[in-house]
Predicted model as a PDB file, atoms N, CA, C, CB and O in Angstrom, pLDDT in the B-factor column:
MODEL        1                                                                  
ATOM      1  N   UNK A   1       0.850  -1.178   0.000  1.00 87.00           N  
ATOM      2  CA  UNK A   1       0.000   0.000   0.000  1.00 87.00           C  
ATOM      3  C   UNK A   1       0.895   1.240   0.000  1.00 87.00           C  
ATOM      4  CB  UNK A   1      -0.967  -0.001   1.228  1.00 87.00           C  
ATOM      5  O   UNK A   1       2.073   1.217   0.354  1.00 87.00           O  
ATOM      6  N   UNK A   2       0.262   2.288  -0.411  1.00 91.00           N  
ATOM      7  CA  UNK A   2       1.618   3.545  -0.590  1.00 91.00           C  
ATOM      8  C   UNK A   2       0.448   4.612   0.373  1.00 91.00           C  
ATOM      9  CB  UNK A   2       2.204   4.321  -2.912  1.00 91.00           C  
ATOM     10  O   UNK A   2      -0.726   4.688   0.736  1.00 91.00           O  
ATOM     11  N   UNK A   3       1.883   5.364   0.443  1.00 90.00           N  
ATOM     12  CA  UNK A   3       1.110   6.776   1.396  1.00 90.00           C  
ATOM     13  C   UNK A   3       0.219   7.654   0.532  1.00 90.00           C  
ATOM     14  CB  UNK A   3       2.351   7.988   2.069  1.00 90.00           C  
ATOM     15  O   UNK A   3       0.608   7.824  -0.624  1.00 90.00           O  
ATOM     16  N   UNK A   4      -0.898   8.231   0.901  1.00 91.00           N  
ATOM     17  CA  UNK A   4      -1.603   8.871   0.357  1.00 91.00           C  
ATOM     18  C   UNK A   4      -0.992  10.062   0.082  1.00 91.00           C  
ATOM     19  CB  UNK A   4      -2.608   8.898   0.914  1.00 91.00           C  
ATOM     20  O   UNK A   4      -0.854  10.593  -1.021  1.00 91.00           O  
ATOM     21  N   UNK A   5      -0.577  10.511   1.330  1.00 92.00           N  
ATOM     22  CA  UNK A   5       0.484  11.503   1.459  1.00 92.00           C  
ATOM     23  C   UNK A   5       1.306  12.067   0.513  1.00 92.00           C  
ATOM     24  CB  UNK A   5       1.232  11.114   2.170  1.00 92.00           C  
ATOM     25  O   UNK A   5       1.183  13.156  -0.046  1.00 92.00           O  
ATOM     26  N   UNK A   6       2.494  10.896   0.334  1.00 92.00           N  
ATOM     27  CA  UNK A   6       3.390  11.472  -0.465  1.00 92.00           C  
ATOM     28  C   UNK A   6       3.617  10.191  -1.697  1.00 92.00           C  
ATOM     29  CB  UNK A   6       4.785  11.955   0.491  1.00 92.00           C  
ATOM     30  O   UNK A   6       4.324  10.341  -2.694  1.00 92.00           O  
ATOM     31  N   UNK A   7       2.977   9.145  -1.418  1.00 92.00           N  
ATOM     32  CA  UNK A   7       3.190   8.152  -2.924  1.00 92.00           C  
ATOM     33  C   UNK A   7       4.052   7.021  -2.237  1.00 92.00           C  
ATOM     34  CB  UNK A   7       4.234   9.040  -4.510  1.00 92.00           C  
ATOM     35  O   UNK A   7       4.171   6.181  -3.129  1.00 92.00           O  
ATOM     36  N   UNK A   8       4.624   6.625  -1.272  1.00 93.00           N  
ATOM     37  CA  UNK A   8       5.958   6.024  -1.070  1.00 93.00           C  
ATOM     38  C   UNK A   8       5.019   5.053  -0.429  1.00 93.00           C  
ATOM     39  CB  UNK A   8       7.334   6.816  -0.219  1.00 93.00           C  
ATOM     40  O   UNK A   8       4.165   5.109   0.456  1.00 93.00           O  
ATOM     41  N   UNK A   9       5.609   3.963  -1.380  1.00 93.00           N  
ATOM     42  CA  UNK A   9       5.535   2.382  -0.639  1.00 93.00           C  
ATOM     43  C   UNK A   9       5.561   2.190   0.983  1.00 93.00           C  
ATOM     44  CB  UNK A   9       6.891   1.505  -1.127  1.00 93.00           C  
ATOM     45  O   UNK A   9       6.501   2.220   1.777  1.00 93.00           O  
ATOM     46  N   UNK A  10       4.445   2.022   1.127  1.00 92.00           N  
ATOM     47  CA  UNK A  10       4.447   1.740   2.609  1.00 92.00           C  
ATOM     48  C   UNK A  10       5.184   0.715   3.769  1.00 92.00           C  
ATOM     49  CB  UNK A  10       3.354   1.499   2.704  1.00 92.00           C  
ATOM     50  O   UNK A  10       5.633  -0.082   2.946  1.00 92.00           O  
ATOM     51  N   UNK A  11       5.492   0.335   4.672  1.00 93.00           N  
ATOM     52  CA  UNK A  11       6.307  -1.316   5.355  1.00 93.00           C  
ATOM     53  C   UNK A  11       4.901  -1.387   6.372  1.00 93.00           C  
ATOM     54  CB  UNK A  11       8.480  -1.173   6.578  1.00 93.00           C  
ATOM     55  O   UNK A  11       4.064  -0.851   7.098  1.00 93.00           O  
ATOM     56  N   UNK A  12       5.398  -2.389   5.797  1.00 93.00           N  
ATOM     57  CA  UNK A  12       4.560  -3.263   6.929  1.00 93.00           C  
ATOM     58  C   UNK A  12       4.689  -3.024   8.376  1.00 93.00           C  
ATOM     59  CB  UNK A  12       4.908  -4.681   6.841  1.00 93.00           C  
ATOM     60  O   UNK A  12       5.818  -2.636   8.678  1.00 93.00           O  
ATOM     61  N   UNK A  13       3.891  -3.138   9.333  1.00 91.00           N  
ATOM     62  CA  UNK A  13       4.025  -2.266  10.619  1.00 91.00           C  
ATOM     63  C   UNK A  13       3.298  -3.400  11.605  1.00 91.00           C  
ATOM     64  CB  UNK A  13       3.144  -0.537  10.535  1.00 91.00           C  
ATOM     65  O   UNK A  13       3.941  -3.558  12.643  1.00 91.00           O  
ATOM     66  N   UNK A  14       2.548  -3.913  11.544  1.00 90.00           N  
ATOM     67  CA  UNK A  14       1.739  -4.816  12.133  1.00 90.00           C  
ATOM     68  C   UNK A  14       0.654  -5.460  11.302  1.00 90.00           C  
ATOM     69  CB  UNK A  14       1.207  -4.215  13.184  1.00 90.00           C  
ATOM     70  O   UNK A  14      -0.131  -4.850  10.577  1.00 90.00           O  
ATOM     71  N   UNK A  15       0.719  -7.209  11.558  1.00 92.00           N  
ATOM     72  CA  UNK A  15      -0.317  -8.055  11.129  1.00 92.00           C  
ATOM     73  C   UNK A  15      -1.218  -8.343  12.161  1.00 92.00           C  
ATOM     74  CB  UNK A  15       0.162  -9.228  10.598  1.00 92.00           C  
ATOM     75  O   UNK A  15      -0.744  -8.703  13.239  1.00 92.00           O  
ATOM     76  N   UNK A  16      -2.874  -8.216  11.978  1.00 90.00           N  
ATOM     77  CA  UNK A  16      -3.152  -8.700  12.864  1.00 90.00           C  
ATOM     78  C   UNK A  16      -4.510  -9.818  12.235  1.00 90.00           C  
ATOM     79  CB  UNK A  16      -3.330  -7.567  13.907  1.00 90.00           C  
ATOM     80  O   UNK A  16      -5.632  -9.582  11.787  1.00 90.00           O  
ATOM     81  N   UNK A  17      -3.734 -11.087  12.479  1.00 89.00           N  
ATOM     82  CA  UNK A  17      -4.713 -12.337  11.848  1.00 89.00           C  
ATOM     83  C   UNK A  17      -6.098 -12.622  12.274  1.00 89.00           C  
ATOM     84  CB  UNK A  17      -4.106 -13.645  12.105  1.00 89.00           C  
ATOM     85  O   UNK A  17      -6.882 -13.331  11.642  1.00 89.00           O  
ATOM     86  N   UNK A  18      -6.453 -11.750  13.889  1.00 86.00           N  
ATOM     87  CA  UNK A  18      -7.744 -11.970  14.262  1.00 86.00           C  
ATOM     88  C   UNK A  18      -8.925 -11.063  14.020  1.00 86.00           C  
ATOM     89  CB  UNK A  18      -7.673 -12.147  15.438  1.00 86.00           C  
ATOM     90  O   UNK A  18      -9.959 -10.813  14.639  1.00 86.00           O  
ATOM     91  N   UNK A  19      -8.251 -10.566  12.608  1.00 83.00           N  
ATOM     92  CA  UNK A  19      -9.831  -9.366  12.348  1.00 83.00           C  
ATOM     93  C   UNK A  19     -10.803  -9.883  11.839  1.00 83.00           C  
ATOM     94  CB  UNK A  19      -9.768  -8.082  11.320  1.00 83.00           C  
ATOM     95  O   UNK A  19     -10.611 -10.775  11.012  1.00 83.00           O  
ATOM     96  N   UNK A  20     -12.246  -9.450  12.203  1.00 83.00           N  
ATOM     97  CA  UNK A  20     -13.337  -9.780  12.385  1.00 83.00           C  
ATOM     98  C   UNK A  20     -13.578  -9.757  10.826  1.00 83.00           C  
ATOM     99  CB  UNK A  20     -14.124  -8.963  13.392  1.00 83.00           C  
ATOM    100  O   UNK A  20     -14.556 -10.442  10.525  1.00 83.00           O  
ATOM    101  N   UNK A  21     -12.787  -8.995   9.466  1.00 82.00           N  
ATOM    102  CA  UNK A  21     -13.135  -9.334   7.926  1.00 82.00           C  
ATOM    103  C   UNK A  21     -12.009 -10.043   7.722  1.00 82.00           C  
ATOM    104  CB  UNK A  21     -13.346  -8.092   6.795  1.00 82.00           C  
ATOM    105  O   UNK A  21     -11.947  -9.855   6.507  1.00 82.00           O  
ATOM    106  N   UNK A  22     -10.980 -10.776   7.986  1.00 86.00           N  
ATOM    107  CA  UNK A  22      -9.753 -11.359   7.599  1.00 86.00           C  
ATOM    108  C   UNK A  22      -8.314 -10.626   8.203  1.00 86.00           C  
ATOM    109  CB  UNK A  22      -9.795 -11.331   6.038  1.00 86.00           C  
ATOM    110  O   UNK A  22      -8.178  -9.995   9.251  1.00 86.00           O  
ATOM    111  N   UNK A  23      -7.601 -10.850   7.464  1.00 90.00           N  
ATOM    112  CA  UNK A  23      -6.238 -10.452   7.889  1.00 90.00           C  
ATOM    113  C   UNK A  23      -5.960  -9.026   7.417  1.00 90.00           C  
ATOM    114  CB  UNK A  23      -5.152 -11.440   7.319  1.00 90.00           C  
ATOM    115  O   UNK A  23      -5.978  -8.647   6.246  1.00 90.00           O  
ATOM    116  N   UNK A  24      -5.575  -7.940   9.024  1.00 91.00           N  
ATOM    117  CA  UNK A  24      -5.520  -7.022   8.587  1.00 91.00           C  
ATOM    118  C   UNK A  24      -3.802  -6.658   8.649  1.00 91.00           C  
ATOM    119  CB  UNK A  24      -6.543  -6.258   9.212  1.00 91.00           C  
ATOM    120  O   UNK A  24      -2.872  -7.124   9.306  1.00 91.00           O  
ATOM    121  N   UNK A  25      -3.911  -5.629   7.657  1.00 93.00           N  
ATOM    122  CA  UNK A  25      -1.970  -5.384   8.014  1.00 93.00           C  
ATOM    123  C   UNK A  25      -1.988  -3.683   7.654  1.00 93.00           C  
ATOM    124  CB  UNK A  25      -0.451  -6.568   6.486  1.00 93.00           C  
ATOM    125  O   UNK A  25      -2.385  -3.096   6.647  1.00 93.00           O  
ATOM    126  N   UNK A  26      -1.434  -3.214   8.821  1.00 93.00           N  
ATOM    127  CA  UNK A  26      -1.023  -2.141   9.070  1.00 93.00           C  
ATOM    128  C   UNK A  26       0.024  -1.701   7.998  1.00 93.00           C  
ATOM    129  CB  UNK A  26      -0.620  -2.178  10.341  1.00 93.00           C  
ATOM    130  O   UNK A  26       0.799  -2.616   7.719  1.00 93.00           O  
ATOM    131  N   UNK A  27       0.251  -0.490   7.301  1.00 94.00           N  
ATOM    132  CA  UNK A  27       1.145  -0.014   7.198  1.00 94.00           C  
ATOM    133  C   UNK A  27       1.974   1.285   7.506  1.00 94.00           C  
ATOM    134  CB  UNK A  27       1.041  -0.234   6.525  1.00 94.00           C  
ATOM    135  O   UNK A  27       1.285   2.269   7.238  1.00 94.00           O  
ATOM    136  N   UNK A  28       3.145   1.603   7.950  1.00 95.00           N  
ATOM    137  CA  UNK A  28       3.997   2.490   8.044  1.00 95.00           C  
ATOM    138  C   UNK A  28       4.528   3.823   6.890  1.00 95.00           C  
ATOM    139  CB  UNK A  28       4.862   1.672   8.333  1.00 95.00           C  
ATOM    140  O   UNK A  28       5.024   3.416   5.840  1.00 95.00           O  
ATOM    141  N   UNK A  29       4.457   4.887   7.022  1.00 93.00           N  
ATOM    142  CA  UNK A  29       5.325   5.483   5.907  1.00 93.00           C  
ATOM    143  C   UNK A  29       6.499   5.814   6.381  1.00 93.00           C  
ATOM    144  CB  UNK A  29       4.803   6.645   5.258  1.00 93.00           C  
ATOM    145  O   UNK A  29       6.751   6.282   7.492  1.00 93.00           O  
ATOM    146  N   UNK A  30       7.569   5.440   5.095  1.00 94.00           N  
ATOM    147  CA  UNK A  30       9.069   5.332   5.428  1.00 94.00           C  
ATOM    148  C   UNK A  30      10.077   6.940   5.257  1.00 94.00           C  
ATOM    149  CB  UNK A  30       9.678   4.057   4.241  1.00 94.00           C  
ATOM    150  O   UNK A  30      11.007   7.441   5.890  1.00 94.00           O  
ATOM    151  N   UNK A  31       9.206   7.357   3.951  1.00 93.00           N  
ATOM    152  CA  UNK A  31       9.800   8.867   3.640  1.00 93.00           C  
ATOM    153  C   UNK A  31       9.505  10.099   4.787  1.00 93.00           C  
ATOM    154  CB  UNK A  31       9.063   9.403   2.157  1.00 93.00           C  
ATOM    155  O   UNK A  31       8.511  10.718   5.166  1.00 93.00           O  
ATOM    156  N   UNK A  32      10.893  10.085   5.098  1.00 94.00           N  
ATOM    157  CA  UNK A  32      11.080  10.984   6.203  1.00 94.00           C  
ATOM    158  C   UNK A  32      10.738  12.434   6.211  1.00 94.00           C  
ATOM    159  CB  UNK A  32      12.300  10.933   6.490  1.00 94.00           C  
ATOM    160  O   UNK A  32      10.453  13.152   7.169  1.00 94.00           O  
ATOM    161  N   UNK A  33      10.847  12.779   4.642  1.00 95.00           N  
ATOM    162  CA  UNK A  33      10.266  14.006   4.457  1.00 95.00           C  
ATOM    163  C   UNK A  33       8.447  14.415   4.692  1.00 95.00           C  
ATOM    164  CB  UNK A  33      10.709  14.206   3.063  1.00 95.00           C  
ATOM    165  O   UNK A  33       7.851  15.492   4.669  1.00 95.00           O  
ATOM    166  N   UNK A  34       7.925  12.812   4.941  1.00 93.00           N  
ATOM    167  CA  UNK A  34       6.447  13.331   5.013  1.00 93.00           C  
ATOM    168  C   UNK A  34       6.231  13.103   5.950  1.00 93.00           C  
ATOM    169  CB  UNK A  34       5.431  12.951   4.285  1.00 93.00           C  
ATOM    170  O   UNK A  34       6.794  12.358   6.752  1.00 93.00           O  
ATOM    171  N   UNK A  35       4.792  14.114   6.064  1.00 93.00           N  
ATOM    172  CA  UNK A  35       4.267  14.177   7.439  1.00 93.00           C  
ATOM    173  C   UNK A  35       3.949  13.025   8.498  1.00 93.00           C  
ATOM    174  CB  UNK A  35       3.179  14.767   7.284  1.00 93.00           C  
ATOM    175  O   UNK A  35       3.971  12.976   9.728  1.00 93.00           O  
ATOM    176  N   UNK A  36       3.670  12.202   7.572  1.00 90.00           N  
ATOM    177  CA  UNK A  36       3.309  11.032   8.179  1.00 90.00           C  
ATOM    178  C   UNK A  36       4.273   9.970   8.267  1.00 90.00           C  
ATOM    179  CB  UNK A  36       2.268  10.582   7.595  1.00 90.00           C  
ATOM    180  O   UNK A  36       4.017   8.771   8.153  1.00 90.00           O  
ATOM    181  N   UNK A  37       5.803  10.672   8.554  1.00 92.00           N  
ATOM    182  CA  UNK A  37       6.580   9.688   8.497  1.00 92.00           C  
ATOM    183  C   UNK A  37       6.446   9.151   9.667  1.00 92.00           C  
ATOM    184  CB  UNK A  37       7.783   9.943   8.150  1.00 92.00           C  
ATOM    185  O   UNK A  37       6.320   9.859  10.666  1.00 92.00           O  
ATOM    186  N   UNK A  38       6.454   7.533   9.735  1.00 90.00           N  
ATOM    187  CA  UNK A  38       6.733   6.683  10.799  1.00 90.00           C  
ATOM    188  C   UNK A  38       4.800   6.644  11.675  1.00 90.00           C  
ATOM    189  CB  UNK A  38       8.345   7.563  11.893  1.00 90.00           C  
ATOM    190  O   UNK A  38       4.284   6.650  12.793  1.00 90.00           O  
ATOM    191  N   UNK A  39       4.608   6.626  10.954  1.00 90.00           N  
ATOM    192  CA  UNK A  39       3.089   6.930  11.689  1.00 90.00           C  
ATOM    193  C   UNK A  39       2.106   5.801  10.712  1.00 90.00           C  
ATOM    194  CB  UNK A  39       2.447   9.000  11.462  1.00 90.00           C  
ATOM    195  O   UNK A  39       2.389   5.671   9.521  1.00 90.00           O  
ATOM    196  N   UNK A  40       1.056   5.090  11.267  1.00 90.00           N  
ATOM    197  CA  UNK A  40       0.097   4.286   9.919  1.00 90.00           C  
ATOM    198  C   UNK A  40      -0.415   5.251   9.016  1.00 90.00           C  
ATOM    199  CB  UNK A  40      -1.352   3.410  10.420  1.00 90.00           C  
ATOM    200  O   UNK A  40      -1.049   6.259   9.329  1.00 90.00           O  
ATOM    201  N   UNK A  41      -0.138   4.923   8.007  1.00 90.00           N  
ATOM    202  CA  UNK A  41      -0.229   5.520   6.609  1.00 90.00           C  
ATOM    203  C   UNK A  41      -1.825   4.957   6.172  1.00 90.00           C  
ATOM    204  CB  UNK A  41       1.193   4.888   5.466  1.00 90.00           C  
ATOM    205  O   UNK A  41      -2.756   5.756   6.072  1.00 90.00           O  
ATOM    206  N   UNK A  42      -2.007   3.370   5.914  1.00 91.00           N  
ATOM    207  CA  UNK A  42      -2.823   2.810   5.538  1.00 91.00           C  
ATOM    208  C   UNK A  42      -3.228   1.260   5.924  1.00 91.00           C  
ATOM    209  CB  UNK A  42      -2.603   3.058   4.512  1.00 91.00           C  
ATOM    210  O   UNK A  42      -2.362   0.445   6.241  1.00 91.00           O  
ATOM    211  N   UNK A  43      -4.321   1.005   5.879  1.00 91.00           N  
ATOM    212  CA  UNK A  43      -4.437  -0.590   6.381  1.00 91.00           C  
ATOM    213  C   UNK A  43      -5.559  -1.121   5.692  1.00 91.00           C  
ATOM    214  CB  UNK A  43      -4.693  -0.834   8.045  1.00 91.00           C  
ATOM    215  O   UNK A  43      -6.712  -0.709   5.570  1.00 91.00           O  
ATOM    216  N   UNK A  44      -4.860  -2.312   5.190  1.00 91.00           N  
ATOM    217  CA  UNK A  44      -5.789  -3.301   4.290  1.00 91.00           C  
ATOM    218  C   UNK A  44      -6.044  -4.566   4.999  1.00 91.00           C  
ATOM    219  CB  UNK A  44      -5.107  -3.697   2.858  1.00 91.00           C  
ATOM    220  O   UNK A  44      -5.351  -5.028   5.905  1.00 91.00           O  
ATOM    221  N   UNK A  45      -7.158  -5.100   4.469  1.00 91.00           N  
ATOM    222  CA  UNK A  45      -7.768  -5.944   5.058  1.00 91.00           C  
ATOM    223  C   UNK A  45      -7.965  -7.167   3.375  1.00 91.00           C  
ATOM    224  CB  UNK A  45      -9.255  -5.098   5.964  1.00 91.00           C  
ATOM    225  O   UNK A  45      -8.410  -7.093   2.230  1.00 91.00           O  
ATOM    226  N   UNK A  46      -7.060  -8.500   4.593  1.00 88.00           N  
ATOM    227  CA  UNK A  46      -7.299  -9.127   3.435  1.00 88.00           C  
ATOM    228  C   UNK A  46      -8.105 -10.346   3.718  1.00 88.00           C  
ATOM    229  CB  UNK A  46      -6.073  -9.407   2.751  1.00 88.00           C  
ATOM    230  O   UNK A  46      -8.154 -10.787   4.866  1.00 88.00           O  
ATOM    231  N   UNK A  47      -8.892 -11.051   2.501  1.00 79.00           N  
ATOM    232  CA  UNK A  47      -9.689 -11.841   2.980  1.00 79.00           C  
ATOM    233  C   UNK A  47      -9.189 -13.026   3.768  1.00 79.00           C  
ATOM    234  CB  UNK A  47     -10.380 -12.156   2.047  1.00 79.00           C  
ATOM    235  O   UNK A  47      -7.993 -13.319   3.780  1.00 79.00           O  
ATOM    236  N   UNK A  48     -10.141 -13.731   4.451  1.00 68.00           N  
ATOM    237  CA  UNK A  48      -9.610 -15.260   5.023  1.00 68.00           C  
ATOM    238  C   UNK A  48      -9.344 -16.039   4.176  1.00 68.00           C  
ATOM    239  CB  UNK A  48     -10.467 -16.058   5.812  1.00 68.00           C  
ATOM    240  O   UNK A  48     -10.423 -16.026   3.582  1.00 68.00           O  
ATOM    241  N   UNK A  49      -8.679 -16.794   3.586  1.00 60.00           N  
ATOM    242  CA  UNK A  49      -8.799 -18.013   2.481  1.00 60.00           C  
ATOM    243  C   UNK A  49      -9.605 -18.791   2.969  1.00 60.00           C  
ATOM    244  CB  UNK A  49      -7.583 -18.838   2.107  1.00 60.00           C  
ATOM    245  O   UNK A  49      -9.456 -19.381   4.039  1.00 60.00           O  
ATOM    246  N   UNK A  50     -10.803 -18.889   2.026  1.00 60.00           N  
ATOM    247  CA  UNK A  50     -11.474 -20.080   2.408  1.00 60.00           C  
ATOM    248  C   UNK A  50     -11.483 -21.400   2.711  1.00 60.00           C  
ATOM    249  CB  UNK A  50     -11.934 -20.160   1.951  1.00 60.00           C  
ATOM    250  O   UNK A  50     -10.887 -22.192   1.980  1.00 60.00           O  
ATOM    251  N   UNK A  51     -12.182 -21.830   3.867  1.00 59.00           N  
ATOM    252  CA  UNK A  51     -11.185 -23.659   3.829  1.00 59.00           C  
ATOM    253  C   UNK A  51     -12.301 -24.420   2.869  1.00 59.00           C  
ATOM    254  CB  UNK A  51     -11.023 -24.867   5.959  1.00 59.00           C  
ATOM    255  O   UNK A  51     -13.492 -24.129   2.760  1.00 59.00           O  
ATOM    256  N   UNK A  52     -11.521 -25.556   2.157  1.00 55.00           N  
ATOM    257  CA  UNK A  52     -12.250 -26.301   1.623  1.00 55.00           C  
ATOM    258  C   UNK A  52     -13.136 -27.441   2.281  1.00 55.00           C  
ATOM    259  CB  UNK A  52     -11.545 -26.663   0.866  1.00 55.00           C  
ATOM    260  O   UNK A  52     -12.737 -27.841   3.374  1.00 55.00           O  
ATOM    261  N   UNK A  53     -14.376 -28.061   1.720  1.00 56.00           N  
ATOM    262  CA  UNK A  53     -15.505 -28.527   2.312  1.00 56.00           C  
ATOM    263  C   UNK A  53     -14.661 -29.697   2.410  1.00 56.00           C  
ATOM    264  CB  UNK A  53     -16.980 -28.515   1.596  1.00 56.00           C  
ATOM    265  O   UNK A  53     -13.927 -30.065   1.492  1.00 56.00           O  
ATOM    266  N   UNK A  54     -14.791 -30.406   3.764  1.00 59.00           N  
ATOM    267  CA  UNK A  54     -14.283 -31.845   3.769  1.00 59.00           C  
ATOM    268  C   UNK A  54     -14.691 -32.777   3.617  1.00 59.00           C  
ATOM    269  CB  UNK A  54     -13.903 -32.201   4.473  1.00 59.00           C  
ATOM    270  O   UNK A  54     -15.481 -33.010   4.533  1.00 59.00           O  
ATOM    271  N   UNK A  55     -14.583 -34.308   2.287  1.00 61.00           N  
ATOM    272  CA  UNK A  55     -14.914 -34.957   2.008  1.00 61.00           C  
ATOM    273  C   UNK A  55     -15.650 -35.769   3.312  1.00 61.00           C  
ATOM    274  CB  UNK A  55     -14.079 -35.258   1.265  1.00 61.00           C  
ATOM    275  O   UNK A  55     -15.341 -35.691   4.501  1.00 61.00           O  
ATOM    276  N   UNK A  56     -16.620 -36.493   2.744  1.00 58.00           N  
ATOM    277  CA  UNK A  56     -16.906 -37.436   3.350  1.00 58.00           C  
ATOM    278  C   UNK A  56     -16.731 -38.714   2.763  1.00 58.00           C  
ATOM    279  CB  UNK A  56     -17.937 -37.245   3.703  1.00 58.00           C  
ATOM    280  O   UNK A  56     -17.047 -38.857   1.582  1.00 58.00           O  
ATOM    281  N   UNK A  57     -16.195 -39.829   3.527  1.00 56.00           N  
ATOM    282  CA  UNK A  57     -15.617 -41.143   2.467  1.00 56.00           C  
ATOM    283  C   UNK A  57     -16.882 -42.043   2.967  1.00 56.00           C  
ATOM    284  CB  UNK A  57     -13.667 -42.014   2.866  1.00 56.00           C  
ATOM    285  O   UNK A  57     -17.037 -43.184   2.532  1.00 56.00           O  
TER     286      UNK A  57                                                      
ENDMDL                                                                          
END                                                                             
């Protein structure tokens, strides 16, 4: 994810696997020149992978 801010690829800052829509992950902005350096920039939420239905034999 990039900063809205200033465009710069965001780092990763924290995962957190127990969100209530899937896996969320924090990100950081790295460019020191922006305001929002070192601060969460943005956070996406990614889905759960679905588990597959288990056979019955």
């Amino acid at each position: 994810m990039k900063c809205p801010e200033c465009g710069a690829d965001g780092r990763v800052c924290h995962v957190k696997e127990d969100a209530p829509g899937g896996v969320e992950v924090t990100y950081l902005c790295p460019n020191r020149r922006c305001r929002l350096y070192g601060q969460d920039c943005a956070v996406e939420t990614l889905a759960q992978p679905q588990s597959e239905p288990e056979e019955k034999a």
